[in-house]
C-alpha positions in Angstrom: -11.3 -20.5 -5.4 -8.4 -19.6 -6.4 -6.6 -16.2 -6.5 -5.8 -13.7 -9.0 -5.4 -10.0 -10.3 -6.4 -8.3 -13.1 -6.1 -4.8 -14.2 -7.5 -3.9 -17.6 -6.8 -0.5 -19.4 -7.0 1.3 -16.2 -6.9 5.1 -15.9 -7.3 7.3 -12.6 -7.8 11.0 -12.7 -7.8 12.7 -9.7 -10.1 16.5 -10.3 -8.8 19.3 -9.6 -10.9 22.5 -9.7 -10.7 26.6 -10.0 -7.2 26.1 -11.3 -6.4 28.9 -12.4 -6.8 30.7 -9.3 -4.2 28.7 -8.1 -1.7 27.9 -10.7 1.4 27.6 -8.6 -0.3 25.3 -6.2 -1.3 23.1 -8.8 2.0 23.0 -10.3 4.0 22.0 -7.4 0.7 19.3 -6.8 1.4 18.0 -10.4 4.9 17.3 -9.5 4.3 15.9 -6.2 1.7 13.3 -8.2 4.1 12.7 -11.1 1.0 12.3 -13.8 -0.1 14.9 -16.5 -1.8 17.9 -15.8 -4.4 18.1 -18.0 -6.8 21.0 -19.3 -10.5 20.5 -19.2 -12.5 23.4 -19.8 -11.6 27.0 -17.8 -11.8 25.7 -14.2 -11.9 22.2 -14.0 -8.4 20.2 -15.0 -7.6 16.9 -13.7 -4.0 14.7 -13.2 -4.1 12.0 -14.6 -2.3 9.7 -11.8 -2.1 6.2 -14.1 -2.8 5.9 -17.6 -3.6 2.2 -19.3 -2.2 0.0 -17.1 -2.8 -3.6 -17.7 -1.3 -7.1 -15.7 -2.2 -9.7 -14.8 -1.1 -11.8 -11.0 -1.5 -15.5 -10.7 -1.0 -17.7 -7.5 2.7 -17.6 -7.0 3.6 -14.4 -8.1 5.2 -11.7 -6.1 5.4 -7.8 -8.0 7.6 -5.2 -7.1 5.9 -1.9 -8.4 9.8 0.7 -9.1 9.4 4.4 -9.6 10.4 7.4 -8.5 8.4 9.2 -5.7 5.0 10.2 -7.9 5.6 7.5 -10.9 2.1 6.5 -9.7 3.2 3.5 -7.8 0.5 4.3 -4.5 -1.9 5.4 -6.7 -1.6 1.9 -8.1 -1.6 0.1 -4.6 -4.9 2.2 -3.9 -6.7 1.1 -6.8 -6.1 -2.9 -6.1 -6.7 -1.9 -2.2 -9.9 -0.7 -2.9 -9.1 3.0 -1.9 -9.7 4.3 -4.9 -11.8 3.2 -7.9 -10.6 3.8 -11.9 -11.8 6.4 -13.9 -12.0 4.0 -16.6 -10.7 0.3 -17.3 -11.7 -2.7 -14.8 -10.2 -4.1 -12.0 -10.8 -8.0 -11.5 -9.2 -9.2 -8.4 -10.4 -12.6 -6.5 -9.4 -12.9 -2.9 -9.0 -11.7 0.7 -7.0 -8.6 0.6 -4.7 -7.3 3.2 -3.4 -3.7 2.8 -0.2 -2.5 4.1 -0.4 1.2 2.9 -2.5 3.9 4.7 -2.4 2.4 8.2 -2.5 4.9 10.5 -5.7 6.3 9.0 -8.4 6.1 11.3 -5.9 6.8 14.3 -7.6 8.8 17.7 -5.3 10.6 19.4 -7.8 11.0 22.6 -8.6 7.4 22.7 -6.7 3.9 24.5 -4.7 2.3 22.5 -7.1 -0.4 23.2 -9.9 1.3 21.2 -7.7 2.4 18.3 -6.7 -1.3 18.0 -10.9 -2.0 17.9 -11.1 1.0 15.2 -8.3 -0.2 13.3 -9.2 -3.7 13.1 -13.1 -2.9 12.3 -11.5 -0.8 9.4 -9.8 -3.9 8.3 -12.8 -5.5 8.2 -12.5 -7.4 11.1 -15.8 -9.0 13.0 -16.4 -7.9 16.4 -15.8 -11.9 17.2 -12.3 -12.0 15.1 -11.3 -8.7 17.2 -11.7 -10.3 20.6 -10.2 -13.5 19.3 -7.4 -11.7 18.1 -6.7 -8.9 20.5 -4.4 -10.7 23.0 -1.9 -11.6 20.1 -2.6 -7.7 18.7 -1.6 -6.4 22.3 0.9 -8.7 22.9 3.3 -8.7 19.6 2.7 -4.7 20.1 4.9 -4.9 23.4 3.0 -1.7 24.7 2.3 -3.5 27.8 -0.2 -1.4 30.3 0.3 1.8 28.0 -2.6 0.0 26.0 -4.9 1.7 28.1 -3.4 5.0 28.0 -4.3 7.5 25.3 -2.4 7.8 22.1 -1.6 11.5 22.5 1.5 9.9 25.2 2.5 7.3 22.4 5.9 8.0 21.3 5.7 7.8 17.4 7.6 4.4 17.4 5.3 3.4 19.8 1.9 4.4 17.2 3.8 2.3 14.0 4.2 -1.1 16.4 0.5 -0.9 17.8 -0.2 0.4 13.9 1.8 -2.6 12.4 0.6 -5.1 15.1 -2.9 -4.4 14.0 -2.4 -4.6 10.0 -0.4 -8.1 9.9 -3.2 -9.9 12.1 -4.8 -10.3 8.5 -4.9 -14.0 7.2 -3.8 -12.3 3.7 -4.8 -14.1 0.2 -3.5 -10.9 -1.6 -0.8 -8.6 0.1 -0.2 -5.2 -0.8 2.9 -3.3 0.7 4.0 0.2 -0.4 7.7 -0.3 0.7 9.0 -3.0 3.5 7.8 -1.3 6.6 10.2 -0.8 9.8 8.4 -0.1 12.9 9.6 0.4 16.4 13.0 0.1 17.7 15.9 -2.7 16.8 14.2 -5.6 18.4 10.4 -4.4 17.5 11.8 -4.3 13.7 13.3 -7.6 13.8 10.3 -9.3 15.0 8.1 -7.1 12.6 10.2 -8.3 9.6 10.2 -12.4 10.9 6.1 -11.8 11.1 6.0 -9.6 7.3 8.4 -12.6 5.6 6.0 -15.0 7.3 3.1 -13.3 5.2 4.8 -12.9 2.2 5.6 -16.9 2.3 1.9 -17.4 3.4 -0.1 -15.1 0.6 -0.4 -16.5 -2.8 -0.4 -13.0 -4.1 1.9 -10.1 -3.0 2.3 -6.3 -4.7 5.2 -4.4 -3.5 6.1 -0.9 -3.9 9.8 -0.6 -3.3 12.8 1.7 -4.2 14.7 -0.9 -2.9 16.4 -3.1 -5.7 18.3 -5.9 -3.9 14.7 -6.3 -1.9 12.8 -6.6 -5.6 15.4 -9.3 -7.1 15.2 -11.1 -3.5 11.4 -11.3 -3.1 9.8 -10.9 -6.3 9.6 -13.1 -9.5 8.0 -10.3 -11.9 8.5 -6.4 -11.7 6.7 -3.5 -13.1 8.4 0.2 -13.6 6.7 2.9 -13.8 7.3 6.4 -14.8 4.4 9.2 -15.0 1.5 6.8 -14.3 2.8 5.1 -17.4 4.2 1.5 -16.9 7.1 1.5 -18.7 8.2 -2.5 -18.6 6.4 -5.6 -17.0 8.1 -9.4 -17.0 10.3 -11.5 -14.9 12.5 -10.4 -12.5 15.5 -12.1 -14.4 14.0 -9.9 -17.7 14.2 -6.7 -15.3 17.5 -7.2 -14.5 19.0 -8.3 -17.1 17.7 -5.5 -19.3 19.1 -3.1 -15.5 22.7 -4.9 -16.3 22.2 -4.1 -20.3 21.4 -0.6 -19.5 
């Protein structure tokens, strides 16, 4: 079967309640967001995170998602991750997704890194089966060495993003979804974690990346999608993107 996305009309609201009781907390919130803040009645208002947003992603293609920091570009990556679901409008996607956002949720700070890798994994939807299978390469590319069995209250934090990283790219990924190109770990760790993402990227037949990183979008990606507000504000090519960037 072949792969694909689809996003029709869709519109996420996230609720927000008794605001009036706390109208400077909701007003820094609605910046923080970057949609509308919108009125419902005297307690309940909502913010409306994306608004319409319609594409489509065929084999071969590779977005980069561009915003400012609350344009609604995770919001996005959630709802094709599965995270969330729309408040209205469908969402049509066809094969095995690997998610790159969120991946320290989940994390036990009392428990081996051994049994965060099993938690992790499971929340990938790993099998028990694919776990074993796939744990000596998990440990091993994590270079943690015997402080796999130590708890992960005595992990350094560059040591929680390589056993973090080492667990989210042992997915065999159809569709990839990255919000920004990840660094983990020291110098070497990062070098071998961006030979193993680029390996990825050149094996999915689908890939969404949210980036602020321009010469990353024009490198990687054939089509890119701005967004501003929750509101795309242009979709095509990558050469239409920059040649409207250059025009600007």
């Amino acid at each position: 079967m072949s792969s694909s996305v689809e996003l029709k009309n869709v519109t996420l609201d996230y609720n927000l309640y008794s605001v009036r009781a706390q109208s400077l907390r909701n007003a820094v919130f609605n910046m923080a967001v970057g949609g509308r803040l919108i009125q419902e009645g005297k307690d309940v208002s909502y913010i409306r995170a994306l608004s319409d947003v319609s594409f489509r992603l065929e084999e071969g293609d590779r977005l980069a998602v561009i915003g400012h920091n609350g344009s609604g570009k995770t919001s996005l990556l959630k709802i094709l991750a599965g995270i969330y679901a729309p408040t209205s409008g469908k969402v049509d996607i066809r094969g095995r997704i690997s998610s790159m956002i969120s991946i320290t949720v989940g994390l036990d700070i009392e428990a081996s890194g051994l049994d965060n890798i099993r938690n992790l994994a499971m929340m990938q939807m790993m099998s028990d089966r694919e776990i074993k299978r796939r744990m000596p390469d998990i440990v091993e590319f994590s270079g943690l060495g015997a402080f796999v069995h130590m708890p992960l209250k005595t992990y350094s934090a560059g040591m929680i993003a390589r056993l973090t990283f080492s667990v989210a790219t042992q997915m065999d990924a159809e569709i990839m979804i990255m919000d920004e190109w990840i660094s983990a770990g020291d110098a070497e760790f990062q070098k071998r974690a961006t030979e193993r993402l680029s390996g990825m990227v050149d094996a999915a037949k689908i890939v969404v990346l949210a980036t602020h990183d321009y010469k990353l979008a024009a490198a990687v990606c054939n089509k890119v999608m701005t967004m501003e507000s929750g509101v795309p504000t242009f979709f095509g090519t990558t050469a239409e993107w920059l040649e409207r960037s250059n025009a600007a």
